[in-house]
C-alpha positions in Angstrom: 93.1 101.2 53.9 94.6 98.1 55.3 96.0 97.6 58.1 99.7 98.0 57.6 98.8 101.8 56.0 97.4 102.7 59.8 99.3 105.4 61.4 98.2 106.2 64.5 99.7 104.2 67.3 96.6 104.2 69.1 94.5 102.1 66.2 97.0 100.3 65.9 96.6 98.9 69.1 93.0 99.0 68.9 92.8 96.8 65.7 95.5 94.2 66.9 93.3 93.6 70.2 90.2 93.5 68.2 92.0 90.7 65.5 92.7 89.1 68.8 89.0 89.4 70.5 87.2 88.4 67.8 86.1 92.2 66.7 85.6 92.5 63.4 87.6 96.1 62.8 87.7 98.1 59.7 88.1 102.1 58.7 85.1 103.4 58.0 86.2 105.7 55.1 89.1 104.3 52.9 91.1 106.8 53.1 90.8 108.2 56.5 91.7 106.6 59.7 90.4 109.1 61.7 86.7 106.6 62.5 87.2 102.9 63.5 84.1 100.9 63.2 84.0 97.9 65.1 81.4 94.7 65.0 80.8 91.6 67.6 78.2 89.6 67.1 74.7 91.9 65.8 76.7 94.7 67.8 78.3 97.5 65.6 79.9 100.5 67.1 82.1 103.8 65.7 84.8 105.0 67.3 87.6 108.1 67.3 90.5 106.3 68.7 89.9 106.2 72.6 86.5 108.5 72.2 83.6 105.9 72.4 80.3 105.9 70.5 78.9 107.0 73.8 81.2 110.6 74.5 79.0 113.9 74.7 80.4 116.2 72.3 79.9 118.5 75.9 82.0 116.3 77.8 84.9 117.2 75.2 84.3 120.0 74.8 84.9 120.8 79.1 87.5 118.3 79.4 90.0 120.9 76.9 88.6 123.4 78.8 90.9 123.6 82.4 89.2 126.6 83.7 85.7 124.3 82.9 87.5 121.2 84.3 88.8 122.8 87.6 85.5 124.3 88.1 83.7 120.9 88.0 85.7 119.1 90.1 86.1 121.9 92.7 82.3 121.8 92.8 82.4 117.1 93.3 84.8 118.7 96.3 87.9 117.1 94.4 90.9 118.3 94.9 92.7 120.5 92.9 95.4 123.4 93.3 95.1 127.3 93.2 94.7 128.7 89.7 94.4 132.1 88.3 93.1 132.7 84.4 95.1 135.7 83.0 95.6 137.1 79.2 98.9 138.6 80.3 101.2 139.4 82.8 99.4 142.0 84.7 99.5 142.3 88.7 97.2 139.8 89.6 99.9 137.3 87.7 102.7 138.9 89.1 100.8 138.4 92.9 100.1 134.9 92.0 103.6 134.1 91.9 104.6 136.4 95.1 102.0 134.2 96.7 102.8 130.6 95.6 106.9 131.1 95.1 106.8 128.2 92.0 104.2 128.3 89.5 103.0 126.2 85.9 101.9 127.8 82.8 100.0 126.8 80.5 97.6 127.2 77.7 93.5 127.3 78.9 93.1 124.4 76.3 96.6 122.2 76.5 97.0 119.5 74.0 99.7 117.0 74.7 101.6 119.4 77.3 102.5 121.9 74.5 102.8 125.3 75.6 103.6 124.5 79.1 105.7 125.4 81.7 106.8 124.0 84.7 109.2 125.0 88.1 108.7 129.1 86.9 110.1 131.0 89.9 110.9 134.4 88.3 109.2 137.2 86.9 110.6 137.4 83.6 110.1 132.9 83.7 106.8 134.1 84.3 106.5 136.5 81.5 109.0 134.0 78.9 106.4 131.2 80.0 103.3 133.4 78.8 104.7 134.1 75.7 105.0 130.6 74.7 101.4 129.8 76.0 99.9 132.3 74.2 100.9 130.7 71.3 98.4 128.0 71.8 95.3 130.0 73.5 94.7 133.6 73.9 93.9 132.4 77.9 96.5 131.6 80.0 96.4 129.4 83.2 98.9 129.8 86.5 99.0 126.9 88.9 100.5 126.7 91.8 103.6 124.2 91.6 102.9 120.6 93.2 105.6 118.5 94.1 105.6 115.2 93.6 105.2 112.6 90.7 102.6 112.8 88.3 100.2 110.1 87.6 97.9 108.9 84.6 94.5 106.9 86.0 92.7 104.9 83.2 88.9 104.7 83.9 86.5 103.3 81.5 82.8 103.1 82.3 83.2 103.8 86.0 86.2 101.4 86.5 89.8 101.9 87.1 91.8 99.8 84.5 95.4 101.2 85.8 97.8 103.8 86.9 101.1 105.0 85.4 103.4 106.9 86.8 105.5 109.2 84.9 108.6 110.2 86.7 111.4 112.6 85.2 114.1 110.5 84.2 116.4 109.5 86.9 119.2 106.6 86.8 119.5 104.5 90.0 122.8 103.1 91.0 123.6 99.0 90.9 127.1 99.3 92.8 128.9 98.6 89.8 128.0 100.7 86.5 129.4 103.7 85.6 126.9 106.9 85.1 127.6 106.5 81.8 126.7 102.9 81.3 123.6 103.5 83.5 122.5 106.2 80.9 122.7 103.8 77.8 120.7 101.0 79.9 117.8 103.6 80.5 116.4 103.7 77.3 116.1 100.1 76.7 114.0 100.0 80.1 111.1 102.9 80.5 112.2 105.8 79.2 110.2 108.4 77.1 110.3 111.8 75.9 107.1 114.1 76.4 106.4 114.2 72.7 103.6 113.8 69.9 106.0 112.2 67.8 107.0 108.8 69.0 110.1 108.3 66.6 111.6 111.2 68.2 112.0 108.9 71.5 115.7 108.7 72.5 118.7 107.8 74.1 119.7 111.1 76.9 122.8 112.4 75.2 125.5 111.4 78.1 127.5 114.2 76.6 125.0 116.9 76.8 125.8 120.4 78.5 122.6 120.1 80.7 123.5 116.6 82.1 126.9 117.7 82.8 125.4 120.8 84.7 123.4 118.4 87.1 126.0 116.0 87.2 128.8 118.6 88.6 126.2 120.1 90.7 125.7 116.8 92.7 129.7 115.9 92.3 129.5 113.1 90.0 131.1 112.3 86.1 130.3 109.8 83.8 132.6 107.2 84.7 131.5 107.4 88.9 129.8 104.6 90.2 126.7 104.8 91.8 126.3 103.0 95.1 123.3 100.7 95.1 120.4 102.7 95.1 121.6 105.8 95.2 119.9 108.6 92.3 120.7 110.9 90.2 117.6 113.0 88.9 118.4 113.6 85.5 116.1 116.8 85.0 115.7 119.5 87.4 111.8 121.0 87.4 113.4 124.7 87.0 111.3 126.5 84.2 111.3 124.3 81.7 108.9 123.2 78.8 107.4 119.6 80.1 108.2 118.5 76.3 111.8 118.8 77.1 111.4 116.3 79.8 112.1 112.6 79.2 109.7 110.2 81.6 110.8 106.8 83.5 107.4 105.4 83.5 106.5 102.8 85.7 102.9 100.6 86.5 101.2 101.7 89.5 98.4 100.0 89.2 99.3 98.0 92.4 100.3 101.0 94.4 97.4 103.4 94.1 95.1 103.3 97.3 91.0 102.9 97.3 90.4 106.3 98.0 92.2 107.7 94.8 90.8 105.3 92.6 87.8 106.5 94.0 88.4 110.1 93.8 89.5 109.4 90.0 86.5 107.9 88.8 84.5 110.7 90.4 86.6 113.1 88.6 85.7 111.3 85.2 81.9 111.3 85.9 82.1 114.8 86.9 82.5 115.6 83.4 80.4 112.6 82.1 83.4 110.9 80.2 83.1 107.1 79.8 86.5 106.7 78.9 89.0 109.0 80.9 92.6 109.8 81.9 92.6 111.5 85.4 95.8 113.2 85.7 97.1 113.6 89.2 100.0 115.1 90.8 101.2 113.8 94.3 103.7 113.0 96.6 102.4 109.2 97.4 99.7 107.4 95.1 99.0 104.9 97.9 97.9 107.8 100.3 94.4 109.5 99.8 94.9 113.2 97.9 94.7 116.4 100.3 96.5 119.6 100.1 99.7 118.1 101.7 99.7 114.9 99.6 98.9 116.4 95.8 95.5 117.0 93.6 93.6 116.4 90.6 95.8 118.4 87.1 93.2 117.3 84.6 90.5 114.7 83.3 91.2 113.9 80.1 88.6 113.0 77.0 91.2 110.9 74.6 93.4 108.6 76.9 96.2 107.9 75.8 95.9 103.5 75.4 99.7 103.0 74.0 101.6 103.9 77.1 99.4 101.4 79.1 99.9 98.9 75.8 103.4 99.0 76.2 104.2 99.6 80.6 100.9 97.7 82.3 102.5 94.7 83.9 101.1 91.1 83.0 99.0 91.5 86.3 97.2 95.1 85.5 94.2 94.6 82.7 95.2 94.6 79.3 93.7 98.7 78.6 93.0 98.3 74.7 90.6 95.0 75.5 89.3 96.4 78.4 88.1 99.6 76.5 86.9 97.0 73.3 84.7 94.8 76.1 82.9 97.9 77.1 82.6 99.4 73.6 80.4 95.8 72.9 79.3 94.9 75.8 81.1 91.1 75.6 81.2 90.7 79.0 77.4 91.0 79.5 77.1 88.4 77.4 79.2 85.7 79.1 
């Protein structure tokens, strides 16, 4: 298997920065990408994409576990917001919601967002939502609604590498384009939709019945113009399926303050995972977490390295070498 037959966006990146660095990078079976081994020097090492050589099959095993997860960082006194574990829409579900107004559903063991639901307000949201969880795993999870942004923290061997925020997509007036011009810029800047499949990333229809709906709501067509730094939110967080969202994503690596960077590489040693995504929901990254401010969602056991690949700014550590220097241990040796 050579290089040009890889797939996966993620080796991808991984063999590039590896040609780069020196690495010598190669499938281990022929025809099977899914184990990268990777050589410096008399140092050889096998990989699964962003799973090191050095993951316990236990630390995977919590981190797709969210009642596990929650349970581990409540007990590092992390925060994280009010869940309830349910198999169906009994009273206890039905009191969650009384109790919190706006919940999230979502599938005990998540992959990639699929299965969940976000902004439910309703009892039958709440019972549509379960139905579409259950899909995915027989136990469901309720979460009380956060507001704010979410956030993806890359840590590798105790060390925050960067932060990217992933906003719903919004358009931001310049004084001068029209709505509709704003629209066709977006895409060309930071815009992706919640997705597996990355060819499936696209232009917002301007024409859609959705956009229109938010767009009359707030008083605006397609041919207004924005005043300078005035938004339009483009999604509204009102039961819908996160993989209908599209994200403005954005490098926060500057932003986050010491105390979250802190909290996030406690989270990733709280389940023993070298190489970690802490997922985190708040109002303001540069102000520590709390109960006002926002909380720990998940720690995750596979980062995702194209999304920092392709939004890190120049200033923020390049994530695919970063992860390679701590797979070999180069920069021991310098």
């Amino acid at each position: 298997m050579t290089q040009q037959q890889i797939s996966n966006l993620q080796n991808q990146i991984i063999i590039q920065k590896a040609k780069e660095m020196g690495i010598v990078c190669t499938p281990l079976l022929a025809d099977c990408e899914d184990f990268l081994e990777l050589s410096y020097k008399d140092k050889t090492v096998i990989i699964n994409k962003s799973r090191s050589h050095q993951l316990l099959l236990i630390s995977g095993l919590l981190a797709q576990n969210k009642e596990a997860t929650n349970k581990l960082l409540a007990r590092n006194k992390l925060p994280i917001t009010d869940t309830l574990i349910v198999e169906e829409v009994g009273e206890p579900a039905i009191q969650f919601l009384t109790n919190n107004k706006t919940v999230v559903v979502k599938p005990i063991n998540a992959k990639c967002s699929l299965g969940v639901t976000i902004g439910i307000k309703t009892l039958e949201q709440l019972e549509q939502a379960v139905i579409v969880a259950k899909q995915y795993s027989q136990k469901i999870m309720l979460q009380r609604y956060v507001v704010g942004h979410d956030y993806r923290v890359l840590v590798i061997d105790g060390e925050m590498i960067g932060v990217l925020e992933y906003r719903s997509a919004f358009i931001e007036g310049d004084g001068y384009s029209t709505i509709r011009q704003l629209l066709e810029n977006l895409k060309d800047k930071q815009l992706k939709k919640n997705t597996l499949e990355p060819e499936n990333d696209q232009a917002i229809e301007a024409e859609s019945i959705d956009l229109q709906n938010i767009l009359h709501r707030n008083g605006l067509t397609l041919d207004d113009v924005l005043v300078k730094g005035q938004q339009v939110e483009l999604f509204v967080d009102d039961n819908m399926l996160v993989t209908d969202f599209y994200d403005v994503i954005t490098d926060r690596t500057a932003d986050i303050c010491p105390e979250n960077i802190e909290m996030a590489i406690r989270a990733a040693k709280a389940l023993q995972i070298d190489v970690a995504g802490i997922d985190i929901r708040c109002l303001h990254i540069d102000k520590p977490l709390d109960q006002t401010n926002g909380v720990i969602l998940e720690v995750n056991a596979l980062p995702d390295l194209v999304d920092p690949s392709n939004y890190f700014a120049n200033s923020t550590k390049n994530a695919a070498e970063s992860y390679l220097t701590y797979l070999l241990e180069i920069e021991k040796e310098q």
